[in-house]
N, C-alpha and C positions, 0 to 999 in steps of 0.2 A: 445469459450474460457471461461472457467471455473473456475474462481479465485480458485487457493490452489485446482486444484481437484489431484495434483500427490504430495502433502503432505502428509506423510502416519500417520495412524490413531493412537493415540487421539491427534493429533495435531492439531491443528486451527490457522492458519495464514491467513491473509491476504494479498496477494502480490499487489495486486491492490490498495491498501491502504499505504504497508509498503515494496515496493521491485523496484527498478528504473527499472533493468532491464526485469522484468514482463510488466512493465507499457511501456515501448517502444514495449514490444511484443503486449500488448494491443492494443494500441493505431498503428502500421502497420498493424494488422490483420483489423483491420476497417477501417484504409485508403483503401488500397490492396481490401473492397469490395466495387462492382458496386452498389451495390443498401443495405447499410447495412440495418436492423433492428432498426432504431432510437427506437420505443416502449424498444426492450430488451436492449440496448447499455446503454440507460437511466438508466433502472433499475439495472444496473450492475454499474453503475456509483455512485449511493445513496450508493452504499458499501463503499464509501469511506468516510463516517461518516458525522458527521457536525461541527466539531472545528477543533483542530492541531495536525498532528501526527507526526510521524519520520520515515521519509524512509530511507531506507538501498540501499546507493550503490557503494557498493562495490564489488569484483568480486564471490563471491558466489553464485551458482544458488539457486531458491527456494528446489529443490527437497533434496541439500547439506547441505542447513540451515537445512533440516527438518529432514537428516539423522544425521546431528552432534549432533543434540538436542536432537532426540531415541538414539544415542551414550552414551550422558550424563544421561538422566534418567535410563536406563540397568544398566549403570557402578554405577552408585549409589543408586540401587535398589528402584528405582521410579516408578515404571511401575503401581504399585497396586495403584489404587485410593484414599484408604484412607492413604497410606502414604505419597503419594504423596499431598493433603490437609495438613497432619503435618508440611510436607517442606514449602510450598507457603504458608498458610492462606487459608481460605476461604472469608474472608472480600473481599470487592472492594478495598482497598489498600493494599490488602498483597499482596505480590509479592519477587522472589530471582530474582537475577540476574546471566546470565551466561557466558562467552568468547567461543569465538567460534575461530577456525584455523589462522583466519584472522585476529583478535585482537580484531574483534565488540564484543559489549555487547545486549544480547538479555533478556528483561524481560521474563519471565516465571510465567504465574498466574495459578489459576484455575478457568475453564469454569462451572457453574452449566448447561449444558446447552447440553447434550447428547452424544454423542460416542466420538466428539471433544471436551474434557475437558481440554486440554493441551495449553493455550494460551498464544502464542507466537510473540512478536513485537519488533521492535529496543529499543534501552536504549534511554533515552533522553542524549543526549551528544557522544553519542557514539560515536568510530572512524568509520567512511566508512558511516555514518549516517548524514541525515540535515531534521529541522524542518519547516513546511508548514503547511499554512491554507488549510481544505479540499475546501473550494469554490477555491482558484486559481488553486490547483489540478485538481479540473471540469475542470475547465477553458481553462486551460493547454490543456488538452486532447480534451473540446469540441473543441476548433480553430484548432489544430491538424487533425481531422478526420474531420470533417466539411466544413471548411475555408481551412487551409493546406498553405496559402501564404506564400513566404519566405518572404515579407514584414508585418511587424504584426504593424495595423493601430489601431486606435480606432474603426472604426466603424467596421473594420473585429471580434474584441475583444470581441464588443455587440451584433453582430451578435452573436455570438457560443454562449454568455452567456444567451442571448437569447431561444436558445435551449435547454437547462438545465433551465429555469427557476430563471434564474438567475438576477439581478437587473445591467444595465449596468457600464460599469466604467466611470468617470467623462472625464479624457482625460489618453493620452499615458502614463502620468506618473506615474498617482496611480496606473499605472498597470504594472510597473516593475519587480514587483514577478511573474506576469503572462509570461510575456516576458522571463523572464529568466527561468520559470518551461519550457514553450514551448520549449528553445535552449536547455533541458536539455533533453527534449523527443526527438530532433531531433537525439542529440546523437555527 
């Protein structure tokens, strides 16, 4: 599984980052195997940055986000590069913002950074959107595919964060966000 590999081009998203139900699909494809890949699981797992993002979940698939957003850039003659720079900036804070079917709000920046120059992630606030720290995200997903217990203890917690290299949690409490990221993967 290939984060954003059926988001079509210049678009750059990240659903394993910014899309819940990506990250349920994620996170059953590596339960569902007998013997996963921990080296690649891992490295697929660092994609989900290192502070706070916004994930989207609401009911639009990623492939939908990515066609409503070439929708918008077509319809308002975006598509060429350098006007597309006009629109957004090219700074690390420039950015428009956009609505999509469903009422969410999607940043829109530009990428310096090859054929995916169209980057795209939830708004902060958004409607169908909630903010997380990327480590309980790990987390989330390590104890998931790893542990997998419906009873979610401390020591099952440091285990999985463990496997991400992760520093344990103190007890069951400070890890509430994790707890509730995990029922949120369960679905």
């Amino acid at each position: 599984m290939k984060p954003g590999s059926d988001i079509p081009e210049p678009i750059l998203f990240n659903p394993l980052k910014h899309h819940l139900g990506y990250i349920r699909e994620f996170t059953r494809f590596y339960v569902s195997q007998s013997n996963p890949d921990k080296n690649l699981f891992l490295r697929m797992l660092k994609h989900t940055g290192g502070s706070v993002m916004d994930i989207y979940s609401g009911t639009l698939a990623c492939d939908a986000i990515g066609i409503e957003i070439m929708e918008y850039l077509v319809k308002n003659s975006l598509l060429e590069k350098e006007k597309f720079i006009e629109w957004t900036g090219r700074k690390p804070d420039d950015f428009q913002t956009v609505k999509l079917s469903d009422g969410s709000l999607w940043v829109i920046k530009y990428y310096a950074g090859g054929q995916r120059w169209v980057h795209i992630f939830p708004a902060r606030m958004s409607p169908h959107s909630f903010r997380i720290k990327a480590n309980t995200l790990r987390s989330a997903i390590l104890y998931q595919v790893f542990i997998g217990k419906d009873f979610i203890s401390e020591e099952g917690l440091n285990k999985a964060r463990a496997i991400g290299s992760l520093s344990p949690v103190k007890d069951i409490f400070d890890a509430e966000a994790i707890t509730s990221m995990i029922e949120l993967i369960r679905g």
